[in-house]
MDTraj code that builds the backbone (N, CA, C; nanometers):
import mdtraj as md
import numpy as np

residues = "UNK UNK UNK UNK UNK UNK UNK UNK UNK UNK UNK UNK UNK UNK UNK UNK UNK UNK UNK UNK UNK UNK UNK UNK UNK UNK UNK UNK UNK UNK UNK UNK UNK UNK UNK UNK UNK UNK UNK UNK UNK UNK UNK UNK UNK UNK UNK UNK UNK UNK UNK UNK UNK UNK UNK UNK UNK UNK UNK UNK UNK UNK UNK UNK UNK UNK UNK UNK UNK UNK UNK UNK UNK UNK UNK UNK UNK UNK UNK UNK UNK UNK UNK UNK UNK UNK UNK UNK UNK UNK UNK UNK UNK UNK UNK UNK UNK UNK UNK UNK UNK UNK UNK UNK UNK UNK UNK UNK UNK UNK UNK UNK UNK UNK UNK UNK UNK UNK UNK UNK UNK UNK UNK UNK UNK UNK UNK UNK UNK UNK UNK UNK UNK UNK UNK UNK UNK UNK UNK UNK UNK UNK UNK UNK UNK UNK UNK UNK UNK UNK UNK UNK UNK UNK UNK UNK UNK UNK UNK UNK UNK UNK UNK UNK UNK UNK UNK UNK UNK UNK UNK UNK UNK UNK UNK UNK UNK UNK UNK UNK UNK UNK UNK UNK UNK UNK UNK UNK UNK UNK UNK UNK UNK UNK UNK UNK UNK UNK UNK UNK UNK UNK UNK".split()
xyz = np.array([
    [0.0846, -0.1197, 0.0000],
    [0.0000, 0.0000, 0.0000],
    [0.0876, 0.1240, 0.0000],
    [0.0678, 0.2012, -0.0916],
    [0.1412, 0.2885, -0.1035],
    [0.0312, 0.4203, -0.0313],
    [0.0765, 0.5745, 0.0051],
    [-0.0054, 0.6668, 0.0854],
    [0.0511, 0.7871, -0.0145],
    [-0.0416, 0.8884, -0.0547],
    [-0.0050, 0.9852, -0.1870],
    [-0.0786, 1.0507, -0.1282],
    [0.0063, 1.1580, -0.1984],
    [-0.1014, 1.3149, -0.2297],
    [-0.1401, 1.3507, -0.3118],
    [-0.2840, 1.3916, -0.3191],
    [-0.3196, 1.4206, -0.3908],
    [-0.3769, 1.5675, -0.4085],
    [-0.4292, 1.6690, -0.5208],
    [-0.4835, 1.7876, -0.4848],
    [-0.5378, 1.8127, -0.4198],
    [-0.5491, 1.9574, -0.3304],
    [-0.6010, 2.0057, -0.2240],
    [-0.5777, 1.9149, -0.0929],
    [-0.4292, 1.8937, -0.0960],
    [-0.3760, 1.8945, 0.0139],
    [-0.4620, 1.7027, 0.1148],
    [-0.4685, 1.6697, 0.0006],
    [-0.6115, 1.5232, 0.0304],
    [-0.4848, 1.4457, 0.0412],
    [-0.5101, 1.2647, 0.0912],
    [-0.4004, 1.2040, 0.1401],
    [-0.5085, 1.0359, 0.0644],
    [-0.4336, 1.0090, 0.0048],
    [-0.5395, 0.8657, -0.0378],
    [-0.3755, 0.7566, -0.0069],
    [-0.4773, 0.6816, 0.0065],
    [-0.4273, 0.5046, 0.0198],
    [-0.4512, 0.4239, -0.1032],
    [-0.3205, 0.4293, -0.1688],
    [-0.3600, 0.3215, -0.2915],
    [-0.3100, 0.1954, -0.3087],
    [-0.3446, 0.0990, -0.3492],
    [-0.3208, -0.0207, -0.3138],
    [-0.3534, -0.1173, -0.4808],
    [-0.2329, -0.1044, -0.5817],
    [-0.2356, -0.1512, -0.6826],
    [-0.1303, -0.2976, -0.7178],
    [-0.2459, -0.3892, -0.7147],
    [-0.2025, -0.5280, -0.7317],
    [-0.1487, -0.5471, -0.8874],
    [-0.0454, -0.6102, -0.8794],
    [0.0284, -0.6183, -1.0290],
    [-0.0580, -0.6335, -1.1179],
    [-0.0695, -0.6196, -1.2657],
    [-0.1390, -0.6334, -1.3599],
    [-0.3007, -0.6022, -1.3807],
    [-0.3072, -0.5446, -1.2589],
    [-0.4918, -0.5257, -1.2342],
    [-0.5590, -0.4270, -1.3445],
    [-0.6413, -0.4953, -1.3955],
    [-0.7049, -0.3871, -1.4930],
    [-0.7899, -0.2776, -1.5062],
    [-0.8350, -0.2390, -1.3697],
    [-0.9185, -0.1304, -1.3017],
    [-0.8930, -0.0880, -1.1780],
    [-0.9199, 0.0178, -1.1522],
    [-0.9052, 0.0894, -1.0166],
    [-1.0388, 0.1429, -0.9670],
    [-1.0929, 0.0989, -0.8127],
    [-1.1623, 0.1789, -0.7867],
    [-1.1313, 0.2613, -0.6690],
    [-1.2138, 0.4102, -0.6972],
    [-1.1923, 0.5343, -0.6423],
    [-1.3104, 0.5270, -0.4812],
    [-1.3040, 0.5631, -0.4139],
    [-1.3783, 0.5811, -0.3252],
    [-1.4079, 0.7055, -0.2743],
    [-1.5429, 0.6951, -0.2693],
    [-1.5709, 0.8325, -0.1861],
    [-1.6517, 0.8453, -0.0838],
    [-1.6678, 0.8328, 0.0724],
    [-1.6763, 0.8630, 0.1791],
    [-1.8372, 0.9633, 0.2173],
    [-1.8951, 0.9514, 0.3278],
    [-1.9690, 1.0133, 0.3312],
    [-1.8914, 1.0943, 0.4768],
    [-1.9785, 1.2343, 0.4968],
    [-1.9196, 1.3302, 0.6247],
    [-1.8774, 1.2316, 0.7557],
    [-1.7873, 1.2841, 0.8000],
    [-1.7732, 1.1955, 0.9193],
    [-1.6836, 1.1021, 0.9151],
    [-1.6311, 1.0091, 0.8400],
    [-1.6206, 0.9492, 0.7877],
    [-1.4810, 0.9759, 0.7113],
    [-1.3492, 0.9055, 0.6805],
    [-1.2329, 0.8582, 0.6414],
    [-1.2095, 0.7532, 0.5752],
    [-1.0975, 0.7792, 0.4986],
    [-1.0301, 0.6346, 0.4566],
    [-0.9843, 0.5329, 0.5091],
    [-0.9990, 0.5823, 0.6958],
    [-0.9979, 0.4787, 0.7547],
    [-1.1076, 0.4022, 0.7639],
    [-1.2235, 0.4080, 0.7075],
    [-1.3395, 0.3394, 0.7103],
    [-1.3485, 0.2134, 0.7536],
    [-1.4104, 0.0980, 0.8343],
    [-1.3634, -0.0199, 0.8173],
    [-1.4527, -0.0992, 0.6888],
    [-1.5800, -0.0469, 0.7093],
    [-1.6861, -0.0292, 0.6409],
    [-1.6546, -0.0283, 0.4420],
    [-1.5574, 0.0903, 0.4253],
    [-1.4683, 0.0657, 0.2722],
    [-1.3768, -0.0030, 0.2635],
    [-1.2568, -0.0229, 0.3913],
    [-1.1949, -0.1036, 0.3567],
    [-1.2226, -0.2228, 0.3585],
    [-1.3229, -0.2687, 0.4240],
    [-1.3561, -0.4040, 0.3543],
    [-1.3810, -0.4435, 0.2418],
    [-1.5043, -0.3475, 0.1743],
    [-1.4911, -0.3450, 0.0230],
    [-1.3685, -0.3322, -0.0500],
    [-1.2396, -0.2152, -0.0192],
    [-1.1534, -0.2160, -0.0991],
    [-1.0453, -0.3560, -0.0681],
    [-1.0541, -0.4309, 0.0314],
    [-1.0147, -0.5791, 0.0490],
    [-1.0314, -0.6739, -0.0297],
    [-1.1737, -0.6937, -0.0353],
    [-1.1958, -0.7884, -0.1325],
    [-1.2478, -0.7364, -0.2707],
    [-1.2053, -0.5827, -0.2838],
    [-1.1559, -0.5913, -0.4737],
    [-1.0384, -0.6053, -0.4976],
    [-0.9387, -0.5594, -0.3870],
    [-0.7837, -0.6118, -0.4395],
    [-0.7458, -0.7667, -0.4599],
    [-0.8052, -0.8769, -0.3096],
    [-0.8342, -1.0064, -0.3569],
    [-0.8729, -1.0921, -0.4802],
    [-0.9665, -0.9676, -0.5656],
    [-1.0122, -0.9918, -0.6667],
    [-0.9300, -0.9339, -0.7767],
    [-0.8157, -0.8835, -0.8195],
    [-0.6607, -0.8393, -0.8583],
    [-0.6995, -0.6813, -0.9124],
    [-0.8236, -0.6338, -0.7964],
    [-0.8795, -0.4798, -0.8690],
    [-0.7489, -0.4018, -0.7704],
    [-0.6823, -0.2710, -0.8213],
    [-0.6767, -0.1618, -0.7688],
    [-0.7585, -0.0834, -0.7112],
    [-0.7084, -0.0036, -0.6008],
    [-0.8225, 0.0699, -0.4900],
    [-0.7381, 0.1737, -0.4669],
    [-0.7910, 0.3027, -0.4491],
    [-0.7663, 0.4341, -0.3652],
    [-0.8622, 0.4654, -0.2845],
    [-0.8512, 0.4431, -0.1528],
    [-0.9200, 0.5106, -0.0383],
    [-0.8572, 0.6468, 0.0075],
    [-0.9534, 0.7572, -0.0369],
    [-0.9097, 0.8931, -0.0048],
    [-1.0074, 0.9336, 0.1026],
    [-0.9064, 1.0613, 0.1680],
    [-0.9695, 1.1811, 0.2288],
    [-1.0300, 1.2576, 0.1264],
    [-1.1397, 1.2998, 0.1919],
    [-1.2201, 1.4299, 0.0440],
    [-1.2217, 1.5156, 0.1227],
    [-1.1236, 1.5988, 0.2748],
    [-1.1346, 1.6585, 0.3232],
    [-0.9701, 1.6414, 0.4012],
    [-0.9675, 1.7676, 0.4385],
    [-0.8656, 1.8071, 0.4826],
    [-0.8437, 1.7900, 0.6616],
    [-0.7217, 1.8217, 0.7513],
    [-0.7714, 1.7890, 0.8499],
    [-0.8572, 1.8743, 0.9855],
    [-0.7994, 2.0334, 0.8884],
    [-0.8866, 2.1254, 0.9606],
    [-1.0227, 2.1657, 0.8936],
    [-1.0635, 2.0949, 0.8521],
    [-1.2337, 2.1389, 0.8106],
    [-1.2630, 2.0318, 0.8576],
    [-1.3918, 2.1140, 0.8597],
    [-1.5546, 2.0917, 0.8855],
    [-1.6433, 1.9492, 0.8082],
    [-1.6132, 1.8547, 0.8251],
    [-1.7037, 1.7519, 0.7586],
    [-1.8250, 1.7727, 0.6809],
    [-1.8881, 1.8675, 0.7999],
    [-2.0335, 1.8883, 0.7843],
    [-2.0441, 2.0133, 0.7033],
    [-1.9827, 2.0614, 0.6711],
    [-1.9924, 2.1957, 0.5874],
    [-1.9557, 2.1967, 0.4755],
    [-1.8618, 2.0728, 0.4189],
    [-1.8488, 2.0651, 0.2676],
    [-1.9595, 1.9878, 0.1658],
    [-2.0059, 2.0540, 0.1043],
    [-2.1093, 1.9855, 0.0184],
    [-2.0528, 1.9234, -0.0998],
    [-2.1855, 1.8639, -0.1611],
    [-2.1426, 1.7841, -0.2279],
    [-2.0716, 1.8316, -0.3520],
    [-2.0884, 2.0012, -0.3934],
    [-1.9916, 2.0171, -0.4905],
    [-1.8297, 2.0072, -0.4584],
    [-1.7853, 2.0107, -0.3452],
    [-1.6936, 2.0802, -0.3107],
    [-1.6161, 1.9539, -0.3206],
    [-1.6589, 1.7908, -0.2722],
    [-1.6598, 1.6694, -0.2870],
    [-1.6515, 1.6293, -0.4101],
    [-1.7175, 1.6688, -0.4878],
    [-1.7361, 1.5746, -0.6180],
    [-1.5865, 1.6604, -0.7015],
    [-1.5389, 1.7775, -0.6643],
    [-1.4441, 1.8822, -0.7579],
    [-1.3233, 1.8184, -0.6952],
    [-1.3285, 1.7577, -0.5482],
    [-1.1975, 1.6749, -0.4977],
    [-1.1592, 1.5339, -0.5573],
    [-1.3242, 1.4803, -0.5774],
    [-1.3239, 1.3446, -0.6798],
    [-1.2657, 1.3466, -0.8133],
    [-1.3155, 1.4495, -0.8875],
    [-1.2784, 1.4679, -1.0302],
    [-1.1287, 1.5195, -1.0440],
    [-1.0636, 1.5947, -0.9056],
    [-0.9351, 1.5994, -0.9178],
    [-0.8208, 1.4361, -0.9233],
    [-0.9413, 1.3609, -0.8392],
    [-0.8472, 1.2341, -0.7925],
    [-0.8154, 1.1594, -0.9128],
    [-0.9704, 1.1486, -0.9853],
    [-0.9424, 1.0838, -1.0442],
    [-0.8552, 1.1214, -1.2131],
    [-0.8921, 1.2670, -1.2199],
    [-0.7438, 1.3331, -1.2942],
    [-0.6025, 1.3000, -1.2993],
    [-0.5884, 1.2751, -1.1198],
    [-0.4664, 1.2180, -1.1005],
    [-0.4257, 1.0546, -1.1528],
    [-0.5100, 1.0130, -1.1218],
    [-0.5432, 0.8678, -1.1480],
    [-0.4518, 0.8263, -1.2995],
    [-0.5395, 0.9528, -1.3982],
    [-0.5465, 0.9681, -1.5427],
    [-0.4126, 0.9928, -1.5793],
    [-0.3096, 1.0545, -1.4640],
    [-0.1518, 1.1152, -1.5190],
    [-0.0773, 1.0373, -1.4561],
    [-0.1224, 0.9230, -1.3620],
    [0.0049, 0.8486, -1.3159],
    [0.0368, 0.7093, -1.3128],
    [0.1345, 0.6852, -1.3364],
    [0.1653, 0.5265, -1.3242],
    [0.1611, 0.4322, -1.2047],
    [0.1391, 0.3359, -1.2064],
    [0.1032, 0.2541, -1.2763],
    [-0.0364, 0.2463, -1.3215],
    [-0.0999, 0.3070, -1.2898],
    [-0.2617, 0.3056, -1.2618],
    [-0.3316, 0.4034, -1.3943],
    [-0.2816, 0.4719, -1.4647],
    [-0.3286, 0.5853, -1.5464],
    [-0.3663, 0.4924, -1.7056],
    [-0.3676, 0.3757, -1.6842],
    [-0.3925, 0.2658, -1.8482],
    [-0.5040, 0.2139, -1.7631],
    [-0.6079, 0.2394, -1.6280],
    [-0.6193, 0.0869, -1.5917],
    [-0.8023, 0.1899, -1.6044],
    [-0.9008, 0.1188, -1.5884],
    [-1.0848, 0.1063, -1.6329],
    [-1.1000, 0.1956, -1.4691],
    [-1.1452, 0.3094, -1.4949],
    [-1.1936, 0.3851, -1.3465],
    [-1.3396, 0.3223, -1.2680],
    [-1.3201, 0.2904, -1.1911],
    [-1.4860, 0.2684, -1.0818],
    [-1.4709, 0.4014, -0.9816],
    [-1.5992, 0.3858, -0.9565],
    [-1.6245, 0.5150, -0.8235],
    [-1.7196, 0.4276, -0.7233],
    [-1.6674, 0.3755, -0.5632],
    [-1.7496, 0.3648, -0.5041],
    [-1.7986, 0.5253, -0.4221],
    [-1.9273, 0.5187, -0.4274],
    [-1.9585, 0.6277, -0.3371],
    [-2.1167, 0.5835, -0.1733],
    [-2.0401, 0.6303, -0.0727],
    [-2.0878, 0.5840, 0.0054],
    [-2.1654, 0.7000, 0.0935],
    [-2.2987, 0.6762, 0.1774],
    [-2.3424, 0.8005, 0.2289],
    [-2.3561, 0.8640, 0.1527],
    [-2.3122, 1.0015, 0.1957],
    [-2.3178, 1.1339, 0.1351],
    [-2.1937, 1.1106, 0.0201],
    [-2.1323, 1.0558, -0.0039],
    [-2.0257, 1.0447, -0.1096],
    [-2.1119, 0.9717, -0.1829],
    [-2.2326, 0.9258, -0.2011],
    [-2.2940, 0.8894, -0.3216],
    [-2.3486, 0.9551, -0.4500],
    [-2.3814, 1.0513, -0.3819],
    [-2.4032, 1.1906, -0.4847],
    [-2.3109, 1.1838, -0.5480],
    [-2.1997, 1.2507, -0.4401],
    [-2.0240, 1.2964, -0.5684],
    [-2.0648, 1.2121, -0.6583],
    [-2.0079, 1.0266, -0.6116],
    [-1.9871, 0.9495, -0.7040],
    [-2.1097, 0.9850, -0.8525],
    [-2.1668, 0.9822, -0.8523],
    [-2.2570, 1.0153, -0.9412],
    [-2.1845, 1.1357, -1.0258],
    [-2.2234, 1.2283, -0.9638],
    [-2.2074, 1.3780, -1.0012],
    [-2.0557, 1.3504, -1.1067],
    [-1.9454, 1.2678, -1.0397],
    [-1.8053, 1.2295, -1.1158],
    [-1.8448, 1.1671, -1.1969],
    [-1.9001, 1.0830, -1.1928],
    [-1.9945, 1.0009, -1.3410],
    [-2.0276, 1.0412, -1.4299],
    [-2.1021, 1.1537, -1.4235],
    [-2.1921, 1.2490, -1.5244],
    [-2.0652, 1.3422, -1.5930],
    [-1.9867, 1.4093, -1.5103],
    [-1.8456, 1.4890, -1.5656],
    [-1.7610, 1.4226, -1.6350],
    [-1.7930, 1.3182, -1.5833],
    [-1.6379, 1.2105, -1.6996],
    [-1.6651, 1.0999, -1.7685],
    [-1.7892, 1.1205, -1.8209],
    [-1.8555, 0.9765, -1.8723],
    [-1.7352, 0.9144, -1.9732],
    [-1.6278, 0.9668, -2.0183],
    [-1.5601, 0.8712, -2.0852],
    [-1.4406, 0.8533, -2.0186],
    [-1.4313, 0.8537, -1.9047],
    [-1.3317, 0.7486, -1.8164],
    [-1.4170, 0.7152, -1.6966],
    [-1.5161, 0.6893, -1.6242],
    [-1.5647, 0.6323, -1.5328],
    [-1.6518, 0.5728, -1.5984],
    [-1.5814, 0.4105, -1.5829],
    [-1.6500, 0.2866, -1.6084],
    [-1.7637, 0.2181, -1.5513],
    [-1.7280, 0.2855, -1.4204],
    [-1.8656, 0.2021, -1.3338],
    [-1.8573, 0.2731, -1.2010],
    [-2.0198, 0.2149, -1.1546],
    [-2.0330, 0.3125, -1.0549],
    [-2.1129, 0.2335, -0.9439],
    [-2.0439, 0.2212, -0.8283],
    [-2.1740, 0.1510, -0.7093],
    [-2.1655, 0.2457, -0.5985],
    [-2.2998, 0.2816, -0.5720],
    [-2.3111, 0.3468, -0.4376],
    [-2.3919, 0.2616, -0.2883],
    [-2.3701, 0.3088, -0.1956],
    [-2.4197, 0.2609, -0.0870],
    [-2.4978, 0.3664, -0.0030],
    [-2.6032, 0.3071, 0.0053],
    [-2.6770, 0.4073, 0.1293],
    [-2.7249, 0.5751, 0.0447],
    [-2.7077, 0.6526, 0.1382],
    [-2.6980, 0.8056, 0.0691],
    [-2.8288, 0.8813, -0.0128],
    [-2.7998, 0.9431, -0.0810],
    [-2.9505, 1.0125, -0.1074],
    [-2.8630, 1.0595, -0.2911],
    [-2.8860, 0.9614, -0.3755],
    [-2.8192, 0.9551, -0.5115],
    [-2.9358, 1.0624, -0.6031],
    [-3.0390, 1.0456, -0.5799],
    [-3.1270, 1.1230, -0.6124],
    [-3.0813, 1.3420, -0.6238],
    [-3.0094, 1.3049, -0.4945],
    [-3.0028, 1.4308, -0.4761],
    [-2.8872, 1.4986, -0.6052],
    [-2.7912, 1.3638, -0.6714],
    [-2.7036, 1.4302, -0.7735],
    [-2.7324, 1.5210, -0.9120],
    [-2.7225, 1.6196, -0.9728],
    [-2.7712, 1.6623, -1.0742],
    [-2.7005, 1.5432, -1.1776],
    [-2.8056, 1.6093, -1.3031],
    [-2.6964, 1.5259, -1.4427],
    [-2.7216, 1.4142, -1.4501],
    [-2.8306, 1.3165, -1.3371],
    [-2.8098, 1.1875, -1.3366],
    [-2.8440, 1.1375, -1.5056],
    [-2.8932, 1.1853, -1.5793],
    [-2.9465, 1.1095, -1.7150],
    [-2.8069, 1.1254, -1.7766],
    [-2.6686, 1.2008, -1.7318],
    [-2.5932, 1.2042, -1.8361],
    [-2.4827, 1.1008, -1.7484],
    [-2.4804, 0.9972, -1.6808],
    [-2.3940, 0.8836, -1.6097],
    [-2.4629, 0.7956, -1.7132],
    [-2.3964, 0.8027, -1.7992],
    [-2.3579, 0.6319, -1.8719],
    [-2.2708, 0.5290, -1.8456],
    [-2.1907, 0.5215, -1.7427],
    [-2.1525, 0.4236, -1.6704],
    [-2.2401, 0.3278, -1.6056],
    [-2.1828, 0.2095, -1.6149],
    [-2.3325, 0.0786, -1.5554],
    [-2.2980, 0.1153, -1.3918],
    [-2.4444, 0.1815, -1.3267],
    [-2.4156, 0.1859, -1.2126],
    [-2.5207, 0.0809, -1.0751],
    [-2.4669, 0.0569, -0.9925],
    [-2.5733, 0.0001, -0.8626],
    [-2.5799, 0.0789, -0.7864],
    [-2.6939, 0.0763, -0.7467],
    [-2.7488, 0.1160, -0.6108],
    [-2.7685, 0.0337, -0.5753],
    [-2.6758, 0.0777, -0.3690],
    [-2.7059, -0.0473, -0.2716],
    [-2.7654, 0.0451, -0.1817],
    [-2.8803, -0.0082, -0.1168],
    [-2.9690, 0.0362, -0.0031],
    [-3.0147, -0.0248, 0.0768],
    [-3.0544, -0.0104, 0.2103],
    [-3.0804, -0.1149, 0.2797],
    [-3.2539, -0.1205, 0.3402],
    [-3.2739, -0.2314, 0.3478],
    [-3.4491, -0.2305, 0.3202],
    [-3.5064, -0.1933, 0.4606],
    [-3.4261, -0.1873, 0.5445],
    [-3.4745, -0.0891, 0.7007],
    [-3.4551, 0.0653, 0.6864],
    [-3.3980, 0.1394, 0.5724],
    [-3.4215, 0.2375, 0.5561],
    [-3.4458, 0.2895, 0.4545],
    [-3.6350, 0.3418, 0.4497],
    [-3.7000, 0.3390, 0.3602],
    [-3.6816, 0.4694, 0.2708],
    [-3.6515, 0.5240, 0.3529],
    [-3.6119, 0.7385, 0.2984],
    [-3.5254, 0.6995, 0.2286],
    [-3.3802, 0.6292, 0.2094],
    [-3.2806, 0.5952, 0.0911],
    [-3.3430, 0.4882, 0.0150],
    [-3.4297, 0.4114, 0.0353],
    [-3.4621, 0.3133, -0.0429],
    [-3.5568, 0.4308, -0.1741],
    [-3.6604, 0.5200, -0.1155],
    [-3.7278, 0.5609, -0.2053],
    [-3.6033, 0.6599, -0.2830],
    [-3.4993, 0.7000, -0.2036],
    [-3.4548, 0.7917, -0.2815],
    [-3.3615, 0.7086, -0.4059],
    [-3.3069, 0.6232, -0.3779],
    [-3.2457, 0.5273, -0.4627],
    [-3.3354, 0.4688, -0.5572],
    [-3.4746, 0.4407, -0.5413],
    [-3.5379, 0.4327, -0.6629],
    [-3.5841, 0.5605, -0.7009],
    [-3.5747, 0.6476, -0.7011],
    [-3.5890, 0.7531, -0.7690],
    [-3.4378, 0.8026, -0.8526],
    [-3.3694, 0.7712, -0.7835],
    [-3.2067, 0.7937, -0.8830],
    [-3.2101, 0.6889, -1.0123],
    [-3.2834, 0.5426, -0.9813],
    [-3.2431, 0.4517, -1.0822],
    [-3.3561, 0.4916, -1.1788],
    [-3.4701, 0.5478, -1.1981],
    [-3.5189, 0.6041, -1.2963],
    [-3.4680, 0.7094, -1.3698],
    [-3.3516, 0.7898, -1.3374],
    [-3.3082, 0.9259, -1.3882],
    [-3.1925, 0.8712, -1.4274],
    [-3.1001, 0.7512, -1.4095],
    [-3.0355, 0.7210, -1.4365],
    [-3.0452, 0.7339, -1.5699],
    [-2.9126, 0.7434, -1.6828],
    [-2.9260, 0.7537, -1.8236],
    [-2.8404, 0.6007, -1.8279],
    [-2.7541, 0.5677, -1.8080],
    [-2.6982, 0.4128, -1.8631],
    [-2.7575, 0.3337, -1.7592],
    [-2.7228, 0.1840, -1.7965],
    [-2.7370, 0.0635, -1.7627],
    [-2.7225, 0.0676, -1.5946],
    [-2.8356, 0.0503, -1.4972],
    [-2.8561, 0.0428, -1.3693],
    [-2.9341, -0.0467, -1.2900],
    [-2.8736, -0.0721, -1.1727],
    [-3.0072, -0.2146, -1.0764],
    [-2.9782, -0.1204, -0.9781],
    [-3.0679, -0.1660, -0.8773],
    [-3.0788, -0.1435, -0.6915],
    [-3.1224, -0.2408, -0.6574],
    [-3.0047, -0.3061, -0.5583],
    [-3.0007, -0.4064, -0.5000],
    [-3.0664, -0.3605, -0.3177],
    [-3.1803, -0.4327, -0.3255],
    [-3.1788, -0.4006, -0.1465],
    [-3.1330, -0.5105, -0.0434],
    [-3.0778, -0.4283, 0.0525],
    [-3.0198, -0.5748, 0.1429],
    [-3.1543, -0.5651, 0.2702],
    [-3.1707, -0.7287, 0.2270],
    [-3.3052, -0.7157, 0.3654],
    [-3.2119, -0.7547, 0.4335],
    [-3.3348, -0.6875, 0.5936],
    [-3.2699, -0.6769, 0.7071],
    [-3.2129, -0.5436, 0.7334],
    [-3.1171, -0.4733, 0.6247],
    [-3.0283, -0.3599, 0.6959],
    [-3.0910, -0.2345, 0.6932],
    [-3.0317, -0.1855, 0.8258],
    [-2.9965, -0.0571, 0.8283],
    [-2.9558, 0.0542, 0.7819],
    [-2.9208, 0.2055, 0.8175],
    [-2.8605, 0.2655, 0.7011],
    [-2.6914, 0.2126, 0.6977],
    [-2.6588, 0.2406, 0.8671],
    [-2.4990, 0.1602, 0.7938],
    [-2.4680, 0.0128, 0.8027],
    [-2.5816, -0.0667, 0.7638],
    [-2.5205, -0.1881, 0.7039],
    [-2.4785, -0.2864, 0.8585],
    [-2.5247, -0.2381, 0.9801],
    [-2.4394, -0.3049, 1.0771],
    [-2.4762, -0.4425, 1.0933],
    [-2.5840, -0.4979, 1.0879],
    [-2.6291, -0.6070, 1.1257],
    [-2.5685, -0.6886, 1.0658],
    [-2.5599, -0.8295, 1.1522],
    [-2.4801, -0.9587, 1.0940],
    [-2.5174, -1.0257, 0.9356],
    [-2.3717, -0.9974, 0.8724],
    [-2.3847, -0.9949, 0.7207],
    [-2.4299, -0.8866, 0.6112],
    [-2.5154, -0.7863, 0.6768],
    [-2.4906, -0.6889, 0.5759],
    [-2.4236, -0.6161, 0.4986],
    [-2.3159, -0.5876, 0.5620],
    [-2.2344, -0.5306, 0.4696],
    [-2.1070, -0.6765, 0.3460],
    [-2.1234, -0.7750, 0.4320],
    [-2.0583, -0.8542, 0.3688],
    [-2.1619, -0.8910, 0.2380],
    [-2.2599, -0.8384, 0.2915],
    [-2.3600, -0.8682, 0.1359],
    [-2.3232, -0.7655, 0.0381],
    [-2.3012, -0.6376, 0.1078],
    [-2.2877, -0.5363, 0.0384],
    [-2.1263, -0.5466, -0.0433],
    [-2.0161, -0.6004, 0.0371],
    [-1.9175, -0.6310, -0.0169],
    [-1.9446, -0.7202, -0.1250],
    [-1.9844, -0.8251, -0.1526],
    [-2.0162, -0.9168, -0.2336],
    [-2.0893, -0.8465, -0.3677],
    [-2.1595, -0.7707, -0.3480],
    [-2.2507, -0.7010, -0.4805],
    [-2.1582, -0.6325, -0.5209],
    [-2.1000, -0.5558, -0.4284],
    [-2.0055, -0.4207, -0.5309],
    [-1.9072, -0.5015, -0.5933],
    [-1.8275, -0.6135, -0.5255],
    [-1.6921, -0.6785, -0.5945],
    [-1.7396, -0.7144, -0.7085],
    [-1.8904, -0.8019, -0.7170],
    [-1.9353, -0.8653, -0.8784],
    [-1.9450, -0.7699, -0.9655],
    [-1.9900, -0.6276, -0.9292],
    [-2.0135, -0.4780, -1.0073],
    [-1.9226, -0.4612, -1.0421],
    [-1.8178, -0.4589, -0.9882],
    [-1.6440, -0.3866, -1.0392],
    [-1.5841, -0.5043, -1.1064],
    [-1.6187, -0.5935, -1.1027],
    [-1.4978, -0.7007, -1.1441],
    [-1.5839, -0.7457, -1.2784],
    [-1.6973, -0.7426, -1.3383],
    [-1.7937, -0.7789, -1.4410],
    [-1.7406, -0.6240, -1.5299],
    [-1.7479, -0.5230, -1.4284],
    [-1.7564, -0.3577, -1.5612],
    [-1.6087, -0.3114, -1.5610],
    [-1.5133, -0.3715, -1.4742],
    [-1.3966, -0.3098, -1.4916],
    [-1.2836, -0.4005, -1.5419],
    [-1.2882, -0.5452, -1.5515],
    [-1.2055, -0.6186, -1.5972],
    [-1.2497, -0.6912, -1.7400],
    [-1.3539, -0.6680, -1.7495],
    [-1.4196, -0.7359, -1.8844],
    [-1.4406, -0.6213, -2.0043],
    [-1.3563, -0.7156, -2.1222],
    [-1.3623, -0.6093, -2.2293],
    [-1.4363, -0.6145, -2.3281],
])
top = md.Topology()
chain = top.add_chain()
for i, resn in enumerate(residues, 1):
    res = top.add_residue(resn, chain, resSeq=i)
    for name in ("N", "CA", "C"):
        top.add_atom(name, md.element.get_by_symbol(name[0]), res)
traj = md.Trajectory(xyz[None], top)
């Protein structure tokens, strides 16, 4: 695992397994770090699966969590993954965006700005609805939501209708908004790895 900088002073964790043919980007909801255990599990078992991962900060260490919106997020995303685009080893390899929480929007919102390098897109939880542009994400994206919380469930089917490319919403019965209960998120790990490893390694 290598630890980089990236613009605006952001700090990501990248973790690129030899020959891997995609990278996915992560993006975080308020509160919330690249220490996630919650992403790094997901970014675990996509490297297992020979994907590249960057777990970033979308925030600095003297701000405000709660005060950066989602533009301010999605302009730190589109920087990352700029970077992504200029450096080696990783700058040849198929972009994913997980976006989680409130980083589900960004992810989106980065979708719609770069439809010809973001390959794919899975979000978790969050309010995706709330992203503009959604008809212009032509990337195959998922929505994951959890069927104990019905306010993201409706808002997630309301994103997968505005969606413009190829989209499902997967609900996990049983969960919560963060996924805590026994096996949820390992469900949730399991959907996103088949999402990234079907849209980012297959040509």
């Amino acid at each position: 695992m290598s630890v980089i900088e990236l613009p605006a002073r952001l700090e990501g964790d990248l973790v690129a397994p030899p020959g891997a043919p995609g990278i996915v980007l992560f993006a975080h909801g308020h509160g919330s770090s690249r220490h996630s255990p919650r992403n790094q599990a997901v970014a675990k078992a996509l490297n297992d699966h020979d994907l590249a991962t960057l777990l970033m900060d979308l925030h600095t260490e003297d701000e405000d969590h709660a005060e950066l919106d989602t533009v301010v997020l999605t302009s730190r995303l589109l920087a990352a993954i700029d970077w992504v685009e200029a450096h080696e080893p990783v700058r040849r390899m198929k972009v994913g965006v997980f976006g989680a929480s409130t980083g589900a929007a960004a992810a989106l919102r980065a979708a719609a700005a770069r439809p010809w390098t973001v390959a794919a897109v899975v979000t978790r939880g969050g309010s995706p609805d709330t992203a503009t542009a959604l008809e212009m994400v032509a990337a195959p994206t998922l929505l994951i939501a959890g069927e104990l919380d019905p306010d993201v469930v409706s808002a997630n089917q309301q994103a997968l209708r505005q969606l413009g490319g190829p989209a499902d919403l997967r609900v996990v019965l049983g969960a919560t908004h963060l996924f805590p209960e026994l096996g949820a998120m390992a469900r949730v790990t399991e959907l996103a790895t088949d999402w990234f490893t079907t849209h980012l390694t297959h040509h």
